[in-house]
C-alpha positions as CSV (number, residue, x, y, z in Angstrom):
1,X,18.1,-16.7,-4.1
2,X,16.4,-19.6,-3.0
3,X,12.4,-19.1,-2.5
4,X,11.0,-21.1,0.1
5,X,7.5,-20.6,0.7
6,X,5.1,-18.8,-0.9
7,X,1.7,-18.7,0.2
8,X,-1.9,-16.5,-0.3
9,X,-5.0,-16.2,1.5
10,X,-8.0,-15.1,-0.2
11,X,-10.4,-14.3,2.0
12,X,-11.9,-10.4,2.6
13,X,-9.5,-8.1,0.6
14,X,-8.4,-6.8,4.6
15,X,-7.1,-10.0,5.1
16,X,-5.1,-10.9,2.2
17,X,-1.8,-11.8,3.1
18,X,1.0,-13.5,0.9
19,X,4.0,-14.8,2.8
20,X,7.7,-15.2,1.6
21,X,10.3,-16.9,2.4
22,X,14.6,-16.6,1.3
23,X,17.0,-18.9,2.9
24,X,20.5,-16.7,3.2
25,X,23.6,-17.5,4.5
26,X,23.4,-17.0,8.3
27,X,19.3,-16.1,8.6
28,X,16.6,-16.0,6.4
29,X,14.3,-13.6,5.0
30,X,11.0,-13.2,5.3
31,X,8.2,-10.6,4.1
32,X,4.3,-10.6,4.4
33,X,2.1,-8.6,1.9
34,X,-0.9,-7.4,3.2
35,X,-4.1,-5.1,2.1
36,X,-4.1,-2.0,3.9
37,X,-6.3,-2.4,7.2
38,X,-9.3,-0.1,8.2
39,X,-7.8,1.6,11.0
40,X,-4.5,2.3,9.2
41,X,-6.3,4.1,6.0
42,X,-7.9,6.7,8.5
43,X,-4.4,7.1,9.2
44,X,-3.4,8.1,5.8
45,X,-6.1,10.3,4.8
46,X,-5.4,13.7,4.6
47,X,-1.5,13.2,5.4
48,X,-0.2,10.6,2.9
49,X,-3.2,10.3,0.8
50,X,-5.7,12.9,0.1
51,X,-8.9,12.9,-2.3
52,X,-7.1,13.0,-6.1
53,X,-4.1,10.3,-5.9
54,X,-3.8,8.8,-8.9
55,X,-4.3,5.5,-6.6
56,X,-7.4,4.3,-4.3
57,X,-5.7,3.0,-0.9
58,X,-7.7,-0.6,-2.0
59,X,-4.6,-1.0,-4.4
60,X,-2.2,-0.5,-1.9
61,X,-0.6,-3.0,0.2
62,X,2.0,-3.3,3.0
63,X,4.9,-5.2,3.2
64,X,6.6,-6.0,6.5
65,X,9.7,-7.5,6.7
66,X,13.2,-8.7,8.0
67,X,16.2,-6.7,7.0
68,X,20.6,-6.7,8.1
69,X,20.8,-3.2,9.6
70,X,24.2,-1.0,10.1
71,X,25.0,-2.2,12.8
72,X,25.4,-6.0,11.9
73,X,21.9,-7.4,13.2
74,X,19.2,-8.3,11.8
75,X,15.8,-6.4,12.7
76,X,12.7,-7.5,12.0
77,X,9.3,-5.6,11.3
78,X,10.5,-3.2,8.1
79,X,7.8,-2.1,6.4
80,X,7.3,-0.7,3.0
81,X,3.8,0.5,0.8
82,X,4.0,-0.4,-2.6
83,X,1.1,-1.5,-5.4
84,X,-0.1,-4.5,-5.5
85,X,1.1,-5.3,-8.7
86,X,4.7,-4.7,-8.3
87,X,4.1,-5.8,-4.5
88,X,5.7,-9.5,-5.0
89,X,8.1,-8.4,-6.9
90,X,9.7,-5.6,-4.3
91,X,10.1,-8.6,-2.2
92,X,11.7,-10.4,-4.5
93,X,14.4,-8.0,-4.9
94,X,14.8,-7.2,-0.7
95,X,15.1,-11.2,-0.4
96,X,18.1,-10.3,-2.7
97,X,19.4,-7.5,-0.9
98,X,19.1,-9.5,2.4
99,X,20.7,-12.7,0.8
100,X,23.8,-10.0,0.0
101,X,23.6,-8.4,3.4
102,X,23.1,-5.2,2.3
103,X,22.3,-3.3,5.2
104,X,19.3,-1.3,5.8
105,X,19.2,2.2,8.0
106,X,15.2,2.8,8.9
107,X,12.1,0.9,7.1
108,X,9.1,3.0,8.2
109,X,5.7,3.9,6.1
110,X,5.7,7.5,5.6
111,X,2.6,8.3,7.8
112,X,5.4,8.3,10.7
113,X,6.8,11.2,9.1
114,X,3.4,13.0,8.2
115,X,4.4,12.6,4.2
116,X,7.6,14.9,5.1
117,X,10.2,13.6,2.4
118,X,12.5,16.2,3.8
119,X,12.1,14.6,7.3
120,X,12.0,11.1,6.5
121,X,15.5,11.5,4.1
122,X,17.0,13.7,7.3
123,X,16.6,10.2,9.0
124,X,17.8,8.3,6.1
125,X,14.6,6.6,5.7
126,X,13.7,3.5,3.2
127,X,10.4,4.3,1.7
128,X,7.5,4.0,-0.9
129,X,4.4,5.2,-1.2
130,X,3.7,8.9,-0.8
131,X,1.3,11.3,-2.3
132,X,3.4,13.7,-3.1
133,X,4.5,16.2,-6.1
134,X,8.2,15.4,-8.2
135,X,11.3,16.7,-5.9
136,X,11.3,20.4,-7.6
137,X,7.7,20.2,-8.7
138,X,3.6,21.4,-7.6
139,X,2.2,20.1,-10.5
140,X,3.4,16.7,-11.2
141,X,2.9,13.1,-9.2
142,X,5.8,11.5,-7.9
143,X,5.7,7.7,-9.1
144,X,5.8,7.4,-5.2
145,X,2.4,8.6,-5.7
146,X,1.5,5.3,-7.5
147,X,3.1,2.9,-5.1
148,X,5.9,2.4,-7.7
149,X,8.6,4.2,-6.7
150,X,11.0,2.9,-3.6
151,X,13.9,5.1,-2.1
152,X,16.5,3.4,-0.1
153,X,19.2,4.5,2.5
154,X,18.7,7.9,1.7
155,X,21.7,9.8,3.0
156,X,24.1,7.2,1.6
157,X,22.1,7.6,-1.6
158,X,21.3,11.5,-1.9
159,X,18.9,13.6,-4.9
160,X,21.7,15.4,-6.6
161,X,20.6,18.2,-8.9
162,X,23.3,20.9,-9.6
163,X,24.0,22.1,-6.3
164,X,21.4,21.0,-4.7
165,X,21.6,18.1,-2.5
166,X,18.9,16.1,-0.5
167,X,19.1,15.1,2.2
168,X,22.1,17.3,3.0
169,X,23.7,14.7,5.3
170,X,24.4,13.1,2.0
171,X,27.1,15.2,0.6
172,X,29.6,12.9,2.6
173,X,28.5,10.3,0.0
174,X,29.0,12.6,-3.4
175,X,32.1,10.4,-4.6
176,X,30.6,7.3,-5.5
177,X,34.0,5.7,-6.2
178,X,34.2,5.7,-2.1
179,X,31.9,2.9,-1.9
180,X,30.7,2.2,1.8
181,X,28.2,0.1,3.3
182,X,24.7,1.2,2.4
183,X,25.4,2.7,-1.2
184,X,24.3,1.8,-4.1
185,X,26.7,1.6,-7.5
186,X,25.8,0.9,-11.3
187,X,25.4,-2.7,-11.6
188,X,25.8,-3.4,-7.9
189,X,23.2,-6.4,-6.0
190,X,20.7,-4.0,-6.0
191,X,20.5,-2.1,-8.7
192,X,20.6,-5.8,-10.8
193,X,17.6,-6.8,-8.1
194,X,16.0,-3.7,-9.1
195,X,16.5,-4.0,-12.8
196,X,15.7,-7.5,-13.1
197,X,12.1,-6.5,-11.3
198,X,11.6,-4.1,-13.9
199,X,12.6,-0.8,-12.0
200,X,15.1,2.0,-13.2
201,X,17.3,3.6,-10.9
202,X,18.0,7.2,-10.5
203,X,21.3,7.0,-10.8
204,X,21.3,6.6,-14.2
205,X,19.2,9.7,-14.8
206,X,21.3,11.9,-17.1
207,X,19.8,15.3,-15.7
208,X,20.2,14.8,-12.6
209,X,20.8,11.7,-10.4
210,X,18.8,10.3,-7.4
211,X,21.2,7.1,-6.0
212,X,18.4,6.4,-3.1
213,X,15.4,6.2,-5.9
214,X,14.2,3.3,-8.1
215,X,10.8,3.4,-10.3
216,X,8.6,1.1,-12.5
217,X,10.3,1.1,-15.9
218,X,6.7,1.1,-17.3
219,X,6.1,5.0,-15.8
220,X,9.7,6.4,-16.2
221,X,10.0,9.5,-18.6
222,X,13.5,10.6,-17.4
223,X,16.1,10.2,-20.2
224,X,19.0,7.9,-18.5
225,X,22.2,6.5,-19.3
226,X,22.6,3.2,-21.1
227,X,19.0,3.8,-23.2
């Protein structure tokens, strides 16, 4: 992966912006980190964010981007909400993924979804930040919570825990031997992105495994394969 530009502007924390570039193939990549503006945090309070996240939004930041969709094109404007401290390195690893062509289904911030996990997975969603409890919990934050955890492709890559599967589009993708576009595999161009960053993936949870999620190492507490 070839990085191109890098560039930040310090001026009010609303206007930070660092800009990346990846030359691939047939296109390049490109991804903007920004602070989260004004009008956009009214937008998350109360739905995505409430009073009690382990986070303040001021920690936040947005990252818009370029991505190979499904359907063979490239589509511009993805946008994920990650930390700021793991926010360069997420575009790292999606300048990787895009330098592969792995294709990308939907890229929307969770506000478009009102926080739903259920409805954003039904749509097969890429996504980050979210308030939210642990899939199966009330009383435990999701590292989504901390803008550390990132879900990708979420019907190719379902939650699987006993019988339960989420989103339940995704039990067409149970055999992971059938590997089709969209899935991640052990070892694969994005779970080595992902591990290389400093991210786990669920996959290689050993209680139960969640193909569409990756976390920062640094918060994991699920026991996993390979430890």
């Amino acid at each position: 992966m070839s990085l191109l530009t890098l560039s930040l502007v310090s001026c009010s924390q609303s206007n930070t912006t660092a800009t990346s570039t990846f030359e691939g193939a047939a296109a390049e990549f490109g991804a903007t980190i920004t602070a989260v503006p004004d009008d956009y945090r009214a937008r998350m309070i109360g739905v995505t964010w409430k009073p009690g996240c382990p986070v303040p939004i001021d920690d936040l930041r947005i990252i818009e981007m370029n991505h190979h969709g499904f359907d063979g094109l490239i589509h511009d404007g993805g946008r994920l909400m990650v930390h700021e401290e793991v926010a360069e390195k997420v575009v790292d690893v999606f300048g990787a993924m895009f330098e592969a062509g792995f294709p990308i289904r939907r890229m929307v911030l969770m506000e478009e979804y009102g926080g739903d996990d259920d409805a954003a997975m039904a749509q097969d969603n890429t996504s980050a930040f979210d308030c939210r409890p642990v899939t199966g919990s009330t009383d435990r934050y999701s590292i989504h919570s901390y803008g550390k955890a990132i879900d990708i492709n979420t019907r190719e890559n379902p939650y699987v825990h006993g019988e339960t599967v989420l989103p339940p589009e995704g039990r067409e993708f149970l055999d992971r031997t059938d590997v089709r576009p969209g899935m991640i595999t052990d070892g694969d161009v994005v779970w080595q992105a992902f591990a290389d960053a400093g991210f786990v993936w669920g996959g290689d949870w050993i209680e139960l495994q969640d193909y569409q999620h990756f976390e920062d190492e640094a918060m994991t507490t699920r026991p996993r394969r390979g430890q």
